[in-house]
C-alpha positions in Angstrom: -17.6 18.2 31.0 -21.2 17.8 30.0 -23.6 18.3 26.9 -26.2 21.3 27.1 -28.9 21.6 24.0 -25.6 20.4 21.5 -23.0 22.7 23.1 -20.0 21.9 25.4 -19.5 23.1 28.6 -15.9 22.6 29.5 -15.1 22.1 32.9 -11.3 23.6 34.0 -9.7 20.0 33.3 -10.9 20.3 29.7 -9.7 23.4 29.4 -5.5 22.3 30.0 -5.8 19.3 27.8 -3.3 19.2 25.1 -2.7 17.9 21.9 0.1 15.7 23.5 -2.6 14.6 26.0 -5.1 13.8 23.1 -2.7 11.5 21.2 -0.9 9.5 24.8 -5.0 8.7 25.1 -5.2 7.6 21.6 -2.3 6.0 21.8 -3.2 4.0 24.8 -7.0 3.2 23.0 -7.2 2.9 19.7 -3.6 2.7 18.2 -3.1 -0.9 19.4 -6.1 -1.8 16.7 -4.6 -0.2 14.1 -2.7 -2.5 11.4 -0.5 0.5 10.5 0.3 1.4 14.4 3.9 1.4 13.4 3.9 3.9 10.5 1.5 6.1 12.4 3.0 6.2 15.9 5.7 7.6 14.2 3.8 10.9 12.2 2.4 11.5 15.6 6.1 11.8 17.2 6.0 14.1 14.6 2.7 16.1 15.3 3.9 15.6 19.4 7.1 17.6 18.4 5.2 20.4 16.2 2.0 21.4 17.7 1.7 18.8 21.1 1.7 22.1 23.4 -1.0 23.6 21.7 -4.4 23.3 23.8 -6.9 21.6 22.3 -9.7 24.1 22.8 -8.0 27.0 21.0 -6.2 24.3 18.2 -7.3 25.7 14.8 -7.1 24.9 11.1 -4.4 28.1 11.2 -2.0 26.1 13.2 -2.4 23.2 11.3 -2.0 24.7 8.3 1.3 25.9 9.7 2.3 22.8 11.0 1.4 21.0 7.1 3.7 24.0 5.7 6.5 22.5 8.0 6.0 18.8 7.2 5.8 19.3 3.7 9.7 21.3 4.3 11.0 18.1 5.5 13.0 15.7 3.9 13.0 11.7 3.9 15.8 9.9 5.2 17.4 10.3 1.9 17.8 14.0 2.0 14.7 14.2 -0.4 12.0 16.7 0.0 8.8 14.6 1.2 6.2 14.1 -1.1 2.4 15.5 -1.0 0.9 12.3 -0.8 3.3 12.2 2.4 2.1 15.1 3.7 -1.6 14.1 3.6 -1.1 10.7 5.1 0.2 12.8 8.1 -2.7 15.1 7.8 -5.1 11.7 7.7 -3.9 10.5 10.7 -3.8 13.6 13.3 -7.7 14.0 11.8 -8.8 10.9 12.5 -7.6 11.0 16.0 -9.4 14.6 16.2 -12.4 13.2 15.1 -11.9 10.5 18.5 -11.6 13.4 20.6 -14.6 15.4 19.0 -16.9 11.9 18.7 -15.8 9.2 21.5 -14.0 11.5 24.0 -16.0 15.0 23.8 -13.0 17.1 24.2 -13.5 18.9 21.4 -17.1 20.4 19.6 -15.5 20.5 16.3 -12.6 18.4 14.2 -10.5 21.9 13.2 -8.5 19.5 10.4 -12.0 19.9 8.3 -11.0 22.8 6.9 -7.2 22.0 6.1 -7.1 20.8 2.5 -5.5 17.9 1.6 -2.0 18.8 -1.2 -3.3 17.6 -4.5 -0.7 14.1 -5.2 1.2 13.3 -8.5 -0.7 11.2 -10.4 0.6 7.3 -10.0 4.1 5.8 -11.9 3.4 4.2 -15.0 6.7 2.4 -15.4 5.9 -1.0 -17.9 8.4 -3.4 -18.5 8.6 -4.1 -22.1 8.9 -7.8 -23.4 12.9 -7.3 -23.6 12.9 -5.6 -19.9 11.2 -8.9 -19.0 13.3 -11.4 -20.3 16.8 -9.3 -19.6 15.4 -9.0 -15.5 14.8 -12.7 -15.7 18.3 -13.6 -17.6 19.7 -11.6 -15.1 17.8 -13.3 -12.1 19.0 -16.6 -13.7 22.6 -15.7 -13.4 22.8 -15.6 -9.9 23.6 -18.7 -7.8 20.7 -18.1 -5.3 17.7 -19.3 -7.6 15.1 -16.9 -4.7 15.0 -14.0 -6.3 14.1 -15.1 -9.8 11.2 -17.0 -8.0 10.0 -13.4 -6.4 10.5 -11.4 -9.8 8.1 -14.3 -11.2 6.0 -14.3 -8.5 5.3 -10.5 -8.7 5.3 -10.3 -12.2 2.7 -13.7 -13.1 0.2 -12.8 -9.7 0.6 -9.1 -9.1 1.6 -9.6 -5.4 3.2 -6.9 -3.3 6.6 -7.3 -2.2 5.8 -7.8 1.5 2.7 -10.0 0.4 5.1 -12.2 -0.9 7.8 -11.9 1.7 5.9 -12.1 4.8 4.4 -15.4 3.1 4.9 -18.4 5.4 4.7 -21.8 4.2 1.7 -22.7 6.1 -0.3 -20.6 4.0 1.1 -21.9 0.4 -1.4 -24.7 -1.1 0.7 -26.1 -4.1 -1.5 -28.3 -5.5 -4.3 -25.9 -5.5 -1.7 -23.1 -7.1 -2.8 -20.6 -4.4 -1.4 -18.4 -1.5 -3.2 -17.0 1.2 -2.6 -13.3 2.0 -3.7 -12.9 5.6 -3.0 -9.1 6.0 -2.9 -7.5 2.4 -2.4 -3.6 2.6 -6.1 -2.9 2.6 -6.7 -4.9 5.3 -8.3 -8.2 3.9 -7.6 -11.5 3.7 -7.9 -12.9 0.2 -5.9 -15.3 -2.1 -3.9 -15.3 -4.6 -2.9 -17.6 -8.1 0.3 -18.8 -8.5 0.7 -20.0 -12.4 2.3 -24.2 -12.7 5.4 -22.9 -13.9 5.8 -21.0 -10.1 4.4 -23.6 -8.6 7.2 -26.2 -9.9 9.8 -23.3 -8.8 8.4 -23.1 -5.5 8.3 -27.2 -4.9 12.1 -27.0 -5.6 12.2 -24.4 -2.9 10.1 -26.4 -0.3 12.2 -29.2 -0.7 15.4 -27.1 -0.1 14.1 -25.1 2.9 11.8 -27.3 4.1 8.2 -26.8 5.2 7.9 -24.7 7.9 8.6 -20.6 8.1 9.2 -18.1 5.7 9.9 -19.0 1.9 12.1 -16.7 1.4 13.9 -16.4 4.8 17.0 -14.4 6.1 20.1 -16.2 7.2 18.7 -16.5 11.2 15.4 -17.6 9.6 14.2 -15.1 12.2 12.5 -13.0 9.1 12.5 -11.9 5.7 15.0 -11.9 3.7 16.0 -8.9 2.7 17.3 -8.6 -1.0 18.0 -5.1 -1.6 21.8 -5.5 -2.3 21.4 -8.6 -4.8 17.8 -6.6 -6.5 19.8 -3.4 -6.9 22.7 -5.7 -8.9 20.2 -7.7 -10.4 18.7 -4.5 -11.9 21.8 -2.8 -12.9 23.4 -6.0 -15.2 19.5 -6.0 -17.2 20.1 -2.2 -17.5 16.8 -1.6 -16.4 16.5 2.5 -16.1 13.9 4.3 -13.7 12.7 0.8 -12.3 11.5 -0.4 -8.6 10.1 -3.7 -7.9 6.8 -2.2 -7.4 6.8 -1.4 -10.5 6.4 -5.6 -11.7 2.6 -5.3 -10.0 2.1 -2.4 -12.5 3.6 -4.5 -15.6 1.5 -6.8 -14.5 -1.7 -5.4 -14.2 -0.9 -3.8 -17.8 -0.6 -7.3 -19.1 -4.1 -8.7 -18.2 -5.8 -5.3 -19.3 -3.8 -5.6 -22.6 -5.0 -9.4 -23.1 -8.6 -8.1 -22.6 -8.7 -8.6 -18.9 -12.0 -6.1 -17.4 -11.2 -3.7 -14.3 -13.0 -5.9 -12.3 -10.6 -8.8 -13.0 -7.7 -6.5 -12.9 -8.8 -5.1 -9.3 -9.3 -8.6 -8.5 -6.1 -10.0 -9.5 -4.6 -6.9 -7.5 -6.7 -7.4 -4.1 -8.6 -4.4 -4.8 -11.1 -3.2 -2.8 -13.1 -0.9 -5.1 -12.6 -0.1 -8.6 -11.2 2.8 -8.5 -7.0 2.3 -8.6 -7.9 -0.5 -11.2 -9.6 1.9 -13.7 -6.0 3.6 -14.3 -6.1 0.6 -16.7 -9.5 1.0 -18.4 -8.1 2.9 -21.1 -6.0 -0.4 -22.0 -9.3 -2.7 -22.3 -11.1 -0.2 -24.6 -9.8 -2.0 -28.2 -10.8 -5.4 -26.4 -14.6 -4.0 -25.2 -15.0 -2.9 -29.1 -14.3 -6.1 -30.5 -16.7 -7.6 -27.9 -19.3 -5.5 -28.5 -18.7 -6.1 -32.1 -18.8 -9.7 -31.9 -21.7 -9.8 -29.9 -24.2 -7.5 -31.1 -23.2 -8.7 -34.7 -27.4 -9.4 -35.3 -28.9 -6.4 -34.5 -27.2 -4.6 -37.8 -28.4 -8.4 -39.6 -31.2 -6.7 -41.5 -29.1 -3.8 -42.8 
């Protein structure tokens, strides 16, 4: 295959590529790089099973459309119809490894996914704890014998950390004394840190001291992993009578709190491990009483002559 004046010429190999061929060479080259590899070598089973006899040279936004019409008909493993923002994360990934094949590898002149548009996504949850949902979730964490999960909740709730931020943590990367963790592969791909408050700090000490200093801090029985606390959140949940809750849910509470005690969105996305300011803004409307006041207070003098 070679490049004439901006046009392909497509030699007879080029023209019995497949999709299925596209992704086992993506696959091979740039999916080992990826951090979400796992998640997407799945959705391109997926795109393998739907479209991966089409050839590539006559592939067009008409099949894909039909093939996003049949995703979107699926259902998750709990026999719930997937969700658009599902849908477009499939979408995402089968265009960027079109866009390989039309940039890096040349087997295509044009990525056909351009003109498949995205399924517009239900806005974010906006489930906030209130001050009694706090303190019956932490009763309820108190009640159990195993004193981990209560240091989680806390965790979560006081430093807005993800669940697998703060389950993956090892104890390598936990610096007591300067009440920080360091997050070495956040969702968004960045390493950053994170505050733990004194009162988690002196929870976590007891912890160290029981587990001892090496591993996870929150470990499974083999200490091979994770622990995995479905079983013991799901209880935890139900004796607070917590309705139309998930544990991702705390990072929102949280977030809610700093914007509510005048925290900016730049703090907030901070706090969160944000890269741009856009998710934090969903919380701008919260910090509008507290920019008044400030504004107030600071340009007090230039009404001083009225």
């Amino acid at each position: 295959m070679e490049l004439d004046a901006g046009r392909f010429l497509f030699d007879g190999a080029s023209k019995k590529r497949t999709v299925s061929d596209l992704i086992e060479r993506y696959e091979a080259d740039i999916l080992p790089e990826k951090k979400s590899r796992r998640d997407q070598r799945q959705q391109l089973v997926v795109w393998r099973e739907l479209i991966g006899h089409e050839k590539l040279l006559s592939l067009s936004s008409a099949t894909l459309m039909e093939a996003r019409r049949r995703i979107a008909g699926r259902t998750t493993r709990y026999g719930k119809p997937v969700s658009n923002a599902t849908v477009n994360r499939y979408l995402a990934v089968l265009s960027h490894v079109l866009n390989i094949a039309e940039n890096q590898y040349q087997w295509i002149s044009e990525n056909p996914m351009r003109r498949v548009p995205l399924l517009k996504e239900a806005q974010g949850r906006d489930r906030v704890l209130s001050d009694a949902e706090i303190q019956r979730l932490l009763d309820a964490c108190a009640e159990l014998k195993d004193s981990r999960l209560e240091v989680i909740v806390l965790m979560a709730l006081t430093s807005a950390m993800r669940r697998g931020e703060i389950m993956n943590l090892t104890w390598d990367r936990v610096f007591l004394d300067e009440g920080i963790v360091k997050i070495e592969e956040p969702k968004n791909g960045e390493r950053r840190t994170a505050t733990v408050l004194p009162e988690v700090v002196n929870r976590l000490s007891a912890l160290q001291d029981e587990e001892g200093r090496i591993g996870y801090l929150f470990p499974n029985k083999t200490l091979t992993g994770p622990w995995d606390f479905k079983k013991t959140w799901q209880k935890v949940v139900q004796r607070a009578d917590l309705k139309d809750f998930r544990f991702h849910d705390l990072r929102h509470t949280a977030a809610t709190m700093i914007a509510k005690s005048g925290g900016s969105v730049p703090q907030i996305a901070a706090v969160l491990g944000h890269k741009s300011f856009k998710m934090a803004s969903r919380y701008a409307h919260l910090t509008e009483g507290h920019t008044r006041e400030l504004l107030s207070k600071t340009m007090k003098g230039v009404f001083s002559n009225d």
